[in-house]
C-alpha positions as CSV (number, residue, x, y, z in Angstrom):
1,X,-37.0,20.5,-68.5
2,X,-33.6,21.9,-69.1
3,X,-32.8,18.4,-69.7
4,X,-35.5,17.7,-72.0
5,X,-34.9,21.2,-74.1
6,X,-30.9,20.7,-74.4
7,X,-32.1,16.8,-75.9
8,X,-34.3,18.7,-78.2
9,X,-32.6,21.4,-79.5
10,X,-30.0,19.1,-80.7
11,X,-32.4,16.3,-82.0
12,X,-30.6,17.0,-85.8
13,X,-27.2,15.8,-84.4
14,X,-26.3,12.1,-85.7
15,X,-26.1,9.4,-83.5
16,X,-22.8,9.4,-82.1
17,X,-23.6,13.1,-80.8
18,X,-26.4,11.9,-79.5
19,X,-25.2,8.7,-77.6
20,X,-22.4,11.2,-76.0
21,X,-25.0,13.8,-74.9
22,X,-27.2,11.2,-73.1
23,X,-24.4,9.8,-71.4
24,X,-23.5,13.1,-70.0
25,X,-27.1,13.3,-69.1
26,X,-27.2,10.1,-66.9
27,X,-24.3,11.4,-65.4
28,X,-25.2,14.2,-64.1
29,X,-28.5,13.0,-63.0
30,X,-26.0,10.2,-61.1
31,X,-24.4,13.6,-59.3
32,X,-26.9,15.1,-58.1
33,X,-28.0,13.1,-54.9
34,X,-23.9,13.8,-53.8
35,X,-24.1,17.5,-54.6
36,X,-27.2,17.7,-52.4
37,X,-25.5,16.0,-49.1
38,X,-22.9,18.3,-49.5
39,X,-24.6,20.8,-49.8
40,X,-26.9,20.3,-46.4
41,X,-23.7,19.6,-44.7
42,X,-22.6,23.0,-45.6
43,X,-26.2,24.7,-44.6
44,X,-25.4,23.3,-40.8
45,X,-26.7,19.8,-41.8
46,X,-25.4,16.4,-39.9
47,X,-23.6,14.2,-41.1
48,X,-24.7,10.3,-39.4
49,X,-21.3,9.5,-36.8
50,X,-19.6,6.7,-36.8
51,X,-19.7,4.9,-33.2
52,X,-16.7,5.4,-31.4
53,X,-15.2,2.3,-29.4
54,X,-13.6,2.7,-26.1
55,X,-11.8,0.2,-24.1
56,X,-13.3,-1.9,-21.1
57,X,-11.0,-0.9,-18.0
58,X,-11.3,-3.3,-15.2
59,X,-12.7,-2.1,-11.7
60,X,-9.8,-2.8,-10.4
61,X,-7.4,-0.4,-11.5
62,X,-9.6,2.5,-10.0
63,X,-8.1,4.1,-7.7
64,X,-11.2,3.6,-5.5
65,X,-10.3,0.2,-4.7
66,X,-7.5,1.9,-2.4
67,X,-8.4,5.6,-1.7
68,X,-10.0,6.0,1.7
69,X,-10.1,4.6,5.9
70,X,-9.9,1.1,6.3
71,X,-9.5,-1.2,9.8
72,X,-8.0,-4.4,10.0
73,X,-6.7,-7.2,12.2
74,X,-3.1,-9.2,12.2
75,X,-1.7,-11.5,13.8
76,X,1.9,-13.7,13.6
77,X,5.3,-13.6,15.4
78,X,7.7,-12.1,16.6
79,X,11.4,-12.5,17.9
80,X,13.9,-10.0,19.4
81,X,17.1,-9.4,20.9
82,X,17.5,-8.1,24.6
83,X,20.8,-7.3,25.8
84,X,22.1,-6.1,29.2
85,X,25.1,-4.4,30.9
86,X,25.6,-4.5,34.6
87,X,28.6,-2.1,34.6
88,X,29.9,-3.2,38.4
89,X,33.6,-3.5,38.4
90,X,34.3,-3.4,35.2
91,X,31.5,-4.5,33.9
92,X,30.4,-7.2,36.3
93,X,27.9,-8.8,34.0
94,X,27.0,-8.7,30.4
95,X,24.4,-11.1,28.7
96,X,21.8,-11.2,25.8
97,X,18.7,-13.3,25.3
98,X,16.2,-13.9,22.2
99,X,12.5,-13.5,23.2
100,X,9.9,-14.9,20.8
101,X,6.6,-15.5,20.9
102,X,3.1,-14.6,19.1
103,X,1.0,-11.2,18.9
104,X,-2.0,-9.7,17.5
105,X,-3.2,-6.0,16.6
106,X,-6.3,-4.4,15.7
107,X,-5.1,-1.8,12.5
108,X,-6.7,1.5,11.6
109,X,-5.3,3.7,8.1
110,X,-6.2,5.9,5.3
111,X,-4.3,5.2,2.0
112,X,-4.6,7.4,-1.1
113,X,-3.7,6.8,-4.6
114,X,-2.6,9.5,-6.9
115,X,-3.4,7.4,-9.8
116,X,-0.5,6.0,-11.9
117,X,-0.4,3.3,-9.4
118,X,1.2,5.8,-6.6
119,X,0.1,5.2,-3.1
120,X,0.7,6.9,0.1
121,X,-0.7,6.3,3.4
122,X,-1.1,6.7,7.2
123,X,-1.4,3.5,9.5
124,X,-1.7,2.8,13.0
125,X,-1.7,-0.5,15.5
126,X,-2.5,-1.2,18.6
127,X,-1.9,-4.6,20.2
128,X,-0.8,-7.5,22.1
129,X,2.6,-9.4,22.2
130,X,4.1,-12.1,24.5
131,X,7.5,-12.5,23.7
132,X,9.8,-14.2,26.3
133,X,13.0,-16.3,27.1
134,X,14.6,-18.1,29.6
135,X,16.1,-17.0,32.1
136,X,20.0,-16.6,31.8
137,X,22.7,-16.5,34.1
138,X,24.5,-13.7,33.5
139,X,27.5,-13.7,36.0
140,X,28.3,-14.8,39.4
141,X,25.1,-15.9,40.1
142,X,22.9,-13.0,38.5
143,X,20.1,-14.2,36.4
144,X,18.3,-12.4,33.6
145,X,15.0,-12.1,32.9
146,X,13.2,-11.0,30.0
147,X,9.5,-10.5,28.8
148,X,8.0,-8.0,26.1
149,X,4.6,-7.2,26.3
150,X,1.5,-7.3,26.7
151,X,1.2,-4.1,24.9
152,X,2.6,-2.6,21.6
153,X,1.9,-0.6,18.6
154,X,3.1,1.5,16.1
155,X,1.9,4.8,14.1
156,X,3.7,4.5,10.5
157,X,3.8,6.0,7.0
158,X,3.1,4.3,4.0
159,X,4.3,4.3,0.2
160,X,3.9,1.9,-2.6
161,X,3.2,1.2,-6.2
162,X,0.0,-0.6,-7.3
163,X,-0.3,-3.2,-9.7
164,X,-4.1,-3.4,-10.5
165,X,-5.0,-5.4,-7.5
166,X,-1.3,-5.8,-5.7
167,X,0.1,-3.4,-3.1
168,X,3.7,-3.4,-3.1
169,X,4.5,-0.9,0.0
170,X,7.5,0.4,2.2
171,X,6.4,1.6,5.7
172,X,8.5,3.6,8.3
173,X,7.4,5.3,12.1
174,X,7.1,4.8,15.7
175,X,6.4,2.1,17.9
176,X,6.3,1.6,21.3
177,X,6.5,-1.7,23.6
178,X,5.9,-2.8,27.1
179,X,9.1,-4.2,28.3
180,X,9.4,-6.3,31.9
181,X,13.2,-6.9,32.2
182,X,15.3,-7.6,35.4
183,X,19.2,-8.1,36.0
184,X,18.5,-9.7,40.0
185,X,21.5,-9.4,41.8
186,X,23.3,-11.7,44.5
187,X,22.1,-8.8,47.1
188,X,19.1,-6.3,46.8
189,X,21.3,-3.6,45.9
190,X,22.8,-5.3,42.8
191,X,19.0,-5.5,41.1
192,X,18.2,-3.5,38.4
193,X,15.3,-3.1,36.5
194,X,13.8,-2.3,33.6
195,X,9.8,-2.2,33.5
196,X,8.2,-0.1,32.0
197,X,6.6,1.1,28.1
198,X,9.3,2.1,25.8
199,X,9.5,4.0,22.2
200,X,11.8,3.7,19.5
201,X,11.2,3.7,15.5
202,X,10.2,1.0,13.0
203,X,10.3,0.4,9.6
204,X,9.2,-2.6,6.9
205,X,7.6,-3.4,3.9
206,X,4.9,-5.2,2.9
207,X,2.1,-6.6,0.3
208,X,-1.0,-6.1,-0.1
209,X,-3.8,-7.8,-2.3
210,X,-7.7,-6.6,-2.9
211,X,-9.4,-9.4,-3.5
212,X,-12.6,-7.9,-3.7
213,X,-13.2,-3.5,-4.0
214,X,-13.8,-3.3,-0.6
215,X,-11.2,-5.9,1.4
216,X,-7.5,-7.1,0.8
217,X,-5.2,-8.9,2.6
218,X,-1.8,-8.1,3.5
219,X,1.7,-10.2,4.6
220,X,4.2,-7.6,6.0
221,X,7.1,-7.8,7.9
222,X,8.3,-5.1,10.6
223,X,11.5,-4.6,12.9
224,X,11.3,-2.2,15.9
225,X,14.0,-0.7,18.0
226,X,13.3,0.5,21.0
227,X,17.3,1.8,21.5
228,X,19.4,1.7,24.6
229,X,17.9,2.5,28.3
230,X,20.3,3.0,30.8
231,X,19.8,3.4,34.8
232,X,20.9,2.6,37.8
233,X,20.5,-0.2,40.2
234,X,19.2,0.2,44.0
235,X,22.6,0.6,44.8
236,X,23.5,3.3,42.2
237,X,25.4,1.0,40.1
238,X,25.2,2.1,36.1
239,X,23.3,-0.4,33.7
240,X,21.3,-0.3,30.5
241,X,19.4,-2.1,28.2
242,X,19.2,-2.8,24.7
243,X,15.9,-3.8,22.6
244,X,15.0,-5.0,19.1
245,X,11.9,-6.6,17.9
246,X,11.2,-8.3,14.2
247,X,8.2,-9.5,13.5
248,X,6.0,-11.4,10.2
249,X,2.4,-11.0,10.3
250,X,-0.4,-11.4,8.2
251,X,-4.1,-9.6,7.8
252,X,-7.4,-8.6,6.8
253,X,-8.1,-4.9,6.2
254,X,-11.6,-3.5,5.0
255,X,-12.0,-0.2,3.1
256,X,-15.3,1.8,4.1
């Protein structure tokens, strides 16, 4: 109506006043639809949103694909260094042989990761070994025996770095090792032995690969040192013995 009256009243004007009047009238007809939105969005009215997108992130890079207790088994081989003194006048006999052989362990760990791709963990192995080597001749007729085994284990940390699916890990502990040496002498007296289970430290690194979210499977390699025993033969004579074991295994852990 306003509309309609302000056309009226100025019905006398000539043409050109007119044609500029009814263009100002379309235009603010045009307005008004804009002026209305904006004025609901100030009374608390909604605006329509547009969709956010967010990026797909794989599985994988959860850090539930590591974080909790997992068991495992292993096997491969190992190899060591055995090394004895028989300190009889001035040292009477000194010799060193290389066991080798294969082993096996049932494993049992929790890992955690911090996210970032930090891991840390707690792993522990319990197993067999038969590692052996021929007999040497150490001096004089003494002979050397060596066999390590049939137990062994370690309890270890963990620490690594995860890339998505890949475990790259360093790992560091305590192990311990059934050893069954011998230094036999020409008489009973010049015998010495060494049976019994021994401890020493370990440390190795290792990587690990989840194939699936709940299993991975892991190549590592160790080397245990079981450090220097020393005793005395049945006839009181000083001696000791030195151990070291490397080993390269592979194996299957799964995360409950």
């Amino acid at each position: 109506m306003f509309i309609s009256n302000r056309l009226g009243n100025h019905s006398q004007d000539n043409p050109s006043q007119a044609k500029h009047r009814l263009g100002a009238a379309c235009l603010v007809l045009a307005f008004m639809p804009v002026s209305s939105f904006a004025n609901a969005a100030d009374l608390g009215g909604k605006a329509p949103r547009e969709p956010v997108w967010q990026p797909q992130v794989s599985s994988y890079a959860n850090p539930a694909i590591w974080t909790g207790v997992y068991a495992g088994v292993s096997a491969g081989y190992g190899w060591g260094d055995s090394e004895q003194e028989y300190n009889r006048n001035d040292n009477h006999g000194l010799a060193s042989t290389s066991p080798g052989g294969v082993l096996a362990a049932l494993t049992l760990g929790y890992n955690h990761d911090f996210g970032g791709g930090w891991l840390v963990g707690v792993e522990g192995d319990l197993g067999l070994m038969d590692l052996s080597a021929d007999d040497k001749v150490v001096y004089d007729g003494h002979i050397y025996k060596t066999q390590f085994g049939p137990w062994w284990g370690t309890l270890r940390g963990r620490a690594g770095y995860t890339f998505d699916r890949t475990l790259v890990y360093g790992t560091a502990g305590v192990a311990f090792m059934g050893v069954d040496e011998v230094s036999v002498g020409n008489t009973p007296g010049e015998t010495a032995h060494n049976k019994d289970t021994r401890s020493g430290w370990v440390m190795g690194a290792g990587v690990e690969h989840a194939f699936a979210p709940n299993t991975s499977v892991k190549l590592e390699y160790l080397h245990m040192d079981f450090g220097r025993y020393n005793g005395f033969s049945d006839n009181q004579e000083t001696f000791y013995f030195d151990n070291t074991v490397d080993l390269v295994r592979a194996g299957v852990n799964y995360k409950f």
